[in-house]
MMTF fields as JSON, N, C-alpha, C and O atoms, coordinates in Angstrom:
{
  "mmtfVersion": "1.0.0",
  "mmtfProducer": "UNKNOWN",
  "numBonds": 407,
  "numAtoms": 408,
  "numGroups": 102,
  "numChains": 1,
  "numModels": 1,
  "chainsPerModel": [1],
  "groupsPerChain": [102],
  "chainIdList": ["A"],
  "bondAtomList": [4, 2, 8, 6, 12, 10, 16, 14, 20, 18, 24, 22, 28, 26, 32, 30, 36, 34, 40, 38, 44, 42, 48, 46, 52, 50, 56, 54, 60, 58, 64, 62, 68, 66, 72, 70, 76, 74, 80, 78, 84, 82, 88, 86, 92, 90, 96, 94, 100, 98, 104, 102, 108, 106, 112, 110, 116, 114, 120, 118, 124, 122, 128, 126, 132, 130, 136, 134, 140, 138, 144, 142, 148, 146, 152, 150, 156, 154, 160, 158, 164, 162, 168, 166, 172, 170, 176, 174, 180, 178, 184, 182, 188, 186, 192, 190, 196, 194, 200, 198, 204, 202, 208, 206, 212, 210, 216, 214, 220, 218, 224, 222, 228, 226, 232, 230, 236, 234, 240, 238, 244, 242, 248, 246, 252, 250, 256, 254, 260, 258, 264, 262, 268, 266, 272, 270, 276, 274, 280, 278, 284, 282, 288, 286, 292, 290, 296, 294, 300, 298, 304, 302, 308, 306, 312, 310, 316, 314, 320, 318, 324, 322, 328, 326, 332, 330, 336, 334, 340, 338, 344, 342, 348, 346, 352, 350, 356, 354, 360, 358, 364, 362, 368, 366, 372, 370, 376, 374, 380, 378, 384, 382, 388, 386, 392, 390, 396, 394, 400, 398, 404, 402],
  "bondOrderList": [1, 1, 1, 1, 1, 1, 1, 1, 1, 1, 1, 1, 1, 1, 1, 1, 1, 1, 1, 1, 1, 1, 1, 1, 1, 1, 1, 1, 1, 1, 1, 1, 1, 1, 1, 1, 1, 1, 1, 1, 1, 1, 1, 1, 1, 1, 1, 1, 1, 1, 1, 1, 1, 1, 1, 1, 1, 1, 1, 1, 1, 1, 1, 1, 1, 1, 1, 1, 1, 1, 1, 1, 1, 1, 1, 1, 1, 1, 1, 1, 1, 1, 1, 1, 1, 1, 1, 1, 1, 1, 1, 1, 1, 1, 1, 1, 1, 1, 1, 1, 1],
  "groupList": [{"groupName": "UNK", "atomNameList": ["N", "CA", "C", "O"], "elementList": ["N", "C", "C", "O"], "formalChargeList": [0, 0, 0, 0], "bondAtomList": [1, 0, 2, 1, 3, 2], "bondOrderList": [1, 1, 2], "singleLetterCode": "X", "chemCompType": "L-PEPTIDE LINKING"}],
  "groupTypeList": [0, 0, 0, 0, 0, 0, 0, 0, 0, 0, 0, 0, 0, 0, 0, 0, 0, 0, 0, 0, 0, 0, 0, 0, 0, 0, 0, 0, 0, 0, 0, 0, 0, 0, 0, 0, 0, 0, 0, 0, 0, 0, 0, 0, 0, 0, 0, 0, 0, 0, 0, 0, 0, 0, 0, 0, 0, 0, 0, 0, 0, 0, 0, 0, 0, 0, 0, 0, 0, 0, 0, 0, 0, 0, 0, 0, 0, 0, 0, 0, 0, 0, 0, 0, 0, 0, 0, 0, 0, 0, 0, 0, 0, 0, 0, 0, 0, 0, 0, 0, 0, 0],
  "groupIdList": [1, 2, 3, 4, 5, 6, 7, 8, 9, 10, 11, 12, 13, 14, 15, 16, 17, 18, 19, 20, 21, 22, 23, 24, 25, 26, 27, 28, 29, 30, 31, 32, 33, 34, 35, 36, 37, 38, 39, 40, 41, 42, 43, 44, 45, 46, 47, 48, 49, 50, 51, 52, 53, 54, 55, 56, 57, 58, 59, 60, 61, 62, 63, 64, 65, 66, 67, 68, 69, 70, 71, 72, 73, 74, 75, 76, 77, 78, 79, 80, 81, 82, 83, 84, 85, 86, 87, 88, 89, 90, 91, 92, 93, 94, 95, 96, 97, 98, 99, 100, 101, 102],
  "secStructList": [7, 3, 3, 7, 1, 1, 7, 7, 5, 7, 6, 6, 7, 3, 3, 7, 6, 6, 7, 3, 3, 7, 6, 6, 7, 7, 5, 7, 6, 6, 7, 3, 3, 7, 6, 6, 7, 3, 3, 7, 6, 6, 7, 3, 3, 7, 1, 1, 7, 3, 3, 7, 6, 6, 7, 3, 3, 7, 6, 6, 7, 3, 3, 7, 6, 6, 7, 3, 3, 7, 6, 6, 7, 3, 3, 7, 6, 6, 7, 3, 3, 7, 1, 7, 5, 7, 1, 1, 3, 3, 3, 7, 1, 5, 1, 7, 7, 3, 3, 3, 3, 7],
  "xCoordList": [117.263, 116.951, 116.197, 116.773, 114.824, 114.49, 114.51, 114.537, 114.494, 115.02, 113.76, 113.949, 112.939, 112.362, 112.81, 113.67, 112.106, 113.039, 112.214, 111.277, 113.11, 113.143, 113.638, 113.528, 113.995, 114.795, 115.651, 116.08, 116.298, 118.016, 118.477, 117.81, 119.86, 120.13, 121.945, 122.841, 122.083, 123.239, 124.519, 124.583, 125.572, 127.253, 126.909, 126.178, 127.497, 127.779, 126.092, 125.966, 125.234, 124.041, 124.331, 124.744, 124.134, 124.015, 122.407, 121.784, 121.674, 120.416, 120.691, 121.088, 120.181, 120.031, 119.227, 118.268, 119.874, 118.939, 117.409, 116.859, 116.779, 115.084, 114.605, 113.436, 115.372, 114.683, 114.364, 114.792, 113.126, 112.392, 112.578, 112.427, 113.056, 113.137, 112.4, 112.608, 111.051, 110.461, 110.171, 111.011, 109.198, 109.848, 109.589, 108.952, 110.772, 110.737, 111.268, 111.359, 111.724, 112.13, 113.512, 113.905, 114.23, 115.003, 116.43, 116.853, 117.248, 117.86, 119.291, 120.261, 119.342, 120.695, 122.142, 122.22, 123.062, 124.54, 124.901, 125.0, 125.061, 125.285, 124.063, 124.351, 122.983, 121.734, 121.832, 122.084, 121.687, 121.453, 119.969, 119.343, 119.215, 118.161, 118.299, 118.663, 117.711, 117.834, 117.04, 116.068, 117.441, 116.654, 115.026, 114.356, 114.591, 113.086, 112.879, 111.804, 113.259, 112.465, 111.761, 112.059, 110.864, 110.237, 110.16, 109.172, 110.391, 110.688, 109.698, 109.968, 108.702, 107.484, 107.725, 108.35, 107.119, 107.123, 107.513, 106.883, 108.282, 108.206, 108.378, 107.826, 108.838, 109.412, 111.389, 112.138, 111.434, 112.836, 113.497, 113.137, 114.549, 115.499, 116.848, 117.596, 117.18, 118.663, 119.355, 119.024, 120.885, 121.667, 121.956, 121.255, 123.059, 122.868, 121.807, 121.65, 120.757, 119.225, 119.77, 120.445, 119.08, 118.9, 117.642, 116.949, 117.102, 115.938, 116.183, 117.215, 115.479, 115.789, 115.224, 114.377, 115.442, 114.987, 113.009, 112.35, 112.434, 110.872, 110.097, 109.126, 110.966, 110.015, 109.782, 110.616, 108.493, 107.584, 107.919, 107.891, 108.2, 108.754, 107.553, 107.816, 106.297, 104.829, 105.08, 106.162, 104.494, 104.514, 104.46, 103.631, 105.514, 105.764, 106.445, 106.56, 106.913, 107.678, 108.793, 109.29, 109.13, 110.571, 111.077, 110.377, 112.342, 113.142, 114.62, 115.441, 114.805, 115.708, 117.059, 117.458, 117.526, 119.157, 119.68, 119.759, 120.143, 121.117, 119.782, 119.847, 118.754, 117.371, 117.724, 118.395, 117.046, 117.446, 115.956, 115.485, 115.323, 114.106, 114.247, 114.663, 114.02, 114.009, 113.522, 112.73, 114.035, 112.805, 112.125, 111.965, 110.932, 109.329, 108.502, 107.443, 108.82, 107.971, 107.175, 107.769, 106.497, 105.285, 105.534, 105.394, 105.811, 105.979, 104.719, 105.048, 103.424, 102.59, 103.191, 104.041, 102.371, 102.276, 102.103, 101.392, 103.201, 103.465, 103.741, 103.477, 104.385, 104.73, 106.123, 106.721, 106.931, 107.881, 108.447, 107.913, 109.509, 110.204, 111.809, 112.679, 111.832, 112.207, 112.995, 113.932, 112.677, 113.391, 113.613, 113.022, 114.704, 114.538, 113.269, 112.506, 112.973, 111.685, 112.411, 113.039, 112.116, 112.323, 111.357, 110.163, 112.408, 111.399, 109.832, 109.331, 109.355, 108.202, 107.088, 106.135, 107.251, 106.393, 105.697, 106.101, 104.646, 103.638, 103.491, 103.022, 103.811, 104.186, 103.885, 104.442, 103.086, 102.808, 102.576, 102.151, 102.41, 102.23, 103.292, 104.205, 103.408, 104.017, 103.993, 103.268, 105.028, 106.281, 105.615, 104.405, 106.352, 105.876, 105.815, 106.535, 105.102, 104.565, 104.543, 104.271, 104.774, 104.511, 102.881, 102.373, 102.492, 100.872, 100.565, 99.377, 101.505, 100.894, 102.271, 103.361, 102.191, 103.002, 103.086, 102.042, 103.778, 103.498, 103.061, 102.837],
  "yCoordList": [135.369, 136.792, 137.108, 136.825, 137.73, 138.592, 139.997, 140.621, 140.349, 142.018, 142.471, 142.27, 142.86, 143.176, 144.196, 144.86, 144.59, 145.922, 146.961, 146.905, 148.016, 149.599, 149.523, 150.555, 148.74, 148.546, 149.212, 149.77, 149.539, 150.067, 149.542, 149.394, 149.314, 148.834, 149.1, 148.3, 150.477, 151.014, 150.201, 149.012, 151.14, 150.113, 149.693, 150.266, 148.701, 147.799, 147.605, 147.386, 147.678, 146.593, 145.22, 144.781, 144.455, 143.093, 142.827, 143.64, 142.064, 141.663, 139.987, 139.316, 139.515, 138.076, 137.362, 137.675, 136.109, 134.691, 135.196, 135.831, 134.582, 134.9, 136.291, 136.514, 137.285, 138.585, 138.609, 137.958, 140.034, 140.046, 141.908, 142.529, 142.356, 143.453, 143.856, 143.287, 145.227, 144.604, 146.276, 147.176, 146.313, 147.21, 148.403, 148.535, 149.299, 151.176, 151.386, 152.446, 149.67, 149.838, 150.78, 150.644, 151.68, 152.233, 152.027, 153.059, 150.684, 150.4, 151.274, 150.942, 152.228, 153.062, 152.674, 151.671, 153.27, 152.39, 151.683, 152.151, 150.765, 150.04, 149.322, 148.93, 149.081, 148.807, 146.931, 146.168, 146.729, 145.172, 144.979, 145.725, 143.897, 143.22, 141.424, 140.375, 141.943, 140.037, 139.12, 139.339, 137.986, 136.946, 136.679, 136.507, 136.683, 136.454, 137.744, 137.75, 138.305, 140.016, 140.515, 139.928, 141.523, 142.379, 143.202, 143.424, 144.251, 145.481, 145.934, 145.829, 146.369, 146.756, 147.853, 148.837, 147.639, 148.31, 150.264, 150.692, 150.895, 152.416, 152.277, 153.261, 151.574, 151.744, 152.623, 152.778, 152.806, 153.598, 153.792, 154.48, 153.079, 153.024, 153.648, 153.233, 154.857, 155.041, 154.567, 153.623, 155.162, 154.595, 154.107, 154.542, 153.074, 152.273, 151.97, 151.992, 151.569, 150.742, 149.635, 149.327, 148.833, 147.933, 146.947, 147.247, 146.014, 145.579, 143.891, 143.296, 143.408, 141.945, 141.018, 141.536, 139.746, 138.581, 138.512, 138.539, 138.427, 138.131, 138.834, 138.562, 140.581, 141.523, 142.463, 142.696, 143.031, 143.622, 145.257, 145.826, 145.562, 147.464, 147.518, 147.238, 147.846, 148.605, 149.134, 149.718, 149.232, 149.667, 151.678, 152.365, 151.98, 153.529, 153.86, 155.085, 153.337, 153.639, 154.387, 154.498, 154.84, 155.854, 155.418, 155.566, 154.879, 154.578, 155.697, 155.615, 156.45, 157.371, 156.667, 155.639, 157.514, 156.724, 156.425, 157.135, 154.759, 154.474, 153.667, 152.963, 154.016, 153.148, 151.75, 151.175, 151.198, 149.168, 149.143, 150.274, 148.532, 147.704, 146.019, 145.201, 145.619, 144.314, 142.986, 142.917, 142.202, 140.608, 140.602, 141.021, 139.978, 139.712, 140.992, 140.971, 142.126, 143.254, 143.866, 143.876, 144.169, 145.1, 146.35, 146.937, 146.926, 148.322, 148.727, 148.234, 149.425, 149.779, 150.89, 151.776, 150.433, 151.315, 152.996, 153.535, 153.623, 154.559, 155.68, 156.882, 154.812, 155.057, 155.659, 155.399, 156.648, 156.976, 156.65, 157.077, 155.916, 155.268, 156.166, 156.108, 156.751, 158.112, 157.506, 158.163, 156.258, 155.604, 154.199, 153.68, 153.551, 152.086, 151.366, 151.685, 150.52, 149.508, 147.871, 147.128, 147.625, 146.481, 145.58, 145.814, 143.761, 142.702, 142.504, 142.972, 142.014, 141.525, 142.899, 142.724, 143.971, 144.942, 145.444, 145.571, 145.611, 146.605, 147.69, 148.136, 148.341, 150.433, 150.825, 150.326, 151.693, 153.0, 153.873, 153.964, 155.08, 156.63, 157.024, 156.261, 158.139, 158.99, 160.588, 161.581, 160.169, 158.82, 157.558, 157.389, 156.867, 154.991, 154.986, 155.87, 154.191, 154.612, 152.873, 152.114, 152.406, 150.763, 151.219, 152.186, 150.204, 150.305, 148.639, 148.428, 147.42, 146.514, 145.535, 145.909, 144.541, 143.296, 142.597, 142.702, 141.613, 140.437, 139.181, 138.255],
  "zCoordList": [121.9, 121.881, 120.589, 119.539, 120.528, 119.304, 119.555, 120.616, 118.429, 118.052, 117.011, 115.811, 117.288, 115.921, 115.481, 116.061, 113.976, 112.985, 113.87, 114.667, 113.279, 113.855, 115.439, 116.101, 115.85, 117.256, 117.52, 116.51, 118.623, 118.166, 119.633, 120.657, 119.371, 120.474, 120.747, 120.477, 121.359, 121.475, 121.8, 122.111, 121.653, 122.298, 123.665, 124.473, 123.772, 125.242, 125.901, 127.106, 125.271, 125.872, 125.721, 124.647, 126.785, 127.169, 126.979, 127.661, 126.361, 126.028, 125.885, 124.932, 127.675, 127.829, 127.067, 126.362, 127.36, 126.923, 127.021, 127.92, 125.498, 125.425, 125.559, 125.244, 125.998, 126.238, 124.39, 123.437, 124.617, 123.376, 123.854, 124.906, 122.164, 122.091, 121.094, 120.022, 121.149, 120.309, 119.099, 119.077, 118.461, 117.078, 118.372, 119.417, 117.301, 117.719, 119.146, 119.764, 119.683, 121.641, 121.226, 120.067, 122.074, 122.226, 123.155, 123.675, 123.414, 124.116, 124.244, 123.562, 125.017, 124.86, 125.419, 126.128, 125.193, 126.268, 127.377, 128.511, 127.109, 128.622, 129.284, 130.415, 128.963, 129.786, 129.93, 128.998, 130.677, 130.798, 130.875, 131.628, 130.058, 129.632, 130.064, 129.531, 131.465, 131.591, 131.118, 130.395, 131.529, 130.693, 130.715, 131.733, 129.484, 129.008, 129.788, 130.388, 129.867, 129.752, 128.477, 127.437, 128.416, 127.389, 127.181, 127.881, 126.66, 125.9, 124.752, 123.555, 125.178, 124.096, 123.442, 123.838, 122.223, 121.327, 122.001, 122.968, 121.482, 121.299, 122.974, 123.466, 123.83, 125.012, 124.798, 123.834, 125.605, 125.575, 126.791, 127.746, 126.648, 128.064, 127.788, 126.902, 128.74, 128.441, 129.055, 129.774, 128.992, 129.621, 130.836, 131.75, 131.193, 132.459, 133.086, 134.307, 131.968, 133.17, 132.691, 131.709, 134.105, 134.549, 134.488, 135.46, 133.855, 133.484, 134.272, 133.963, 134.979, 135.948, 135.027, 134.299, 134.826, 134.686, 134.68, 135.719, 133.346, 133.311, 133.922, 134.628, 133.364, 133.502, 132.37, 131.495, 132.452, 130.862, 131.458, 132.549, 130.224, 130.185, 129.152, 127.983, 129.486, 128.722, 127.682, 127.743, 126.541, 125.401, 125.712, 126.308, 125.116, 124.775, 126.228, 126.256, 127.368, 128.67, 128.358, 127.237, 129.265, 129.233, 130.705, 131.707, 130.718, 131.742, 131.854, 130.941, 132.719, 133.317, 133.439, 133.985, 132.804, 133.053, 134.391, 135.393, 134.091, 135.909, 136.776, 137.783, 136.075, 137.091, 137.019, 136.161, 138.278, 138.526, 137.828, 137.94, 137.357, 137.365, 138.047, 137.226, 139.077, 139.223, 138.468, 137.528, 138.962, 138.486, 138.834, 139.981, 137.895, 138.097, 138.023, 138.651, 137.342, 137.292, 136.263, 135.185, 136.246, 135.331, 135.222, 136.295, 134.459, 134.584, 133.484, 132.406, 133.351, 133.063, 131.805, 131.893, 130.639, 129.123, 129.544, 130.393, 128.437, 128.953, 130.319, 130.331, 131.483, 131.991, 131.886, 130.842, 133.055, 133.09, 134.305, 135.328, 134.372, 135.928, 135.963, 135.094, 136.896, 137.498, 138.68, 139.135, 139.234, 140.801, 140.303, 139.356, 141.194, 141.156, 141.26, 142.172, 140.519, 141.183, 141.69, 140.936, 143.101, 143.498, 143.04, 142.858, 142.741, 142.186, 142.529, 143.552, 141.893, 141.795, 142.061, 142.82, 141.52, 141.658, 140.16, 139.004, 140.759, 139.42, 139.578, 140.626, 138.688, 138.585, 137.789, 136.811, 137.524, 136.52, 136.48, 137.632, 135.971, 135.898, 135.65, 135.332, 135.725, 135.313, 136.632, 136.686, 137.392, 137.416, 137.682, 137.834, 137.712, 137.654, 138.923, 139.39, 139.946, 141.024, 141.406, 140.476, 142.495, 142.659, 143.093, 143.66, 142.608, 142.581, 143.026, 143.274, 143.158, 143.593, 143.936, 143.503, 144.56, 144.477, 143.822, 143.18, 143.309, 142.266, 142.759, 141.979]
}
């Protein structure tokens, strides 16, 4: 696992094997970060998300508390994800929108 500085990473997050958390990310209570996932910079997830196995949360994103993000997904820079996203999907806007397959 890396953490870079200005990170924060609230009570009871689980942050798997290889995931990369990276400066100014915002990880709030409870969120699970699976393995070799990414967390870009000034991204921000609250509580109870869900992030799957070797998927990228875009630099400056905002994730809604209680959202799944699946494995294998893209979630597009500055986006806001508002719904679950199932694996292997690419999403962005605002709201985060599946915009492709993987």
């Amino acid at each position: 696992v890396v953490v870079m500085p200005n990170a924060v990473i609230n009570a009871k997050a689980c942050i798997k094997e290889g995931a990369i958390i990276n400066s100014g990310a915002v990880i709030e209570h409870e969120c699970v970060i699976g393995k070799f996932a990414h967390i870009s910079p000034n991204a921000a997830l609250a509580g109870n998300v869900s992030v799957g196995e070797f998927t990228h949360v875009g630099i400056g994103s905002s994730v809604i508390q209680g959202i799944s993000i699946g494995k294998n997904c893209i979630i597009g820079a500055g986006s806001v994800v508002v719904r679950d996203i199932k694996d292997d999907i690419k999403a962005y806007g605002v709201p985060a929108c599946e915009r492709a397959k993987i």
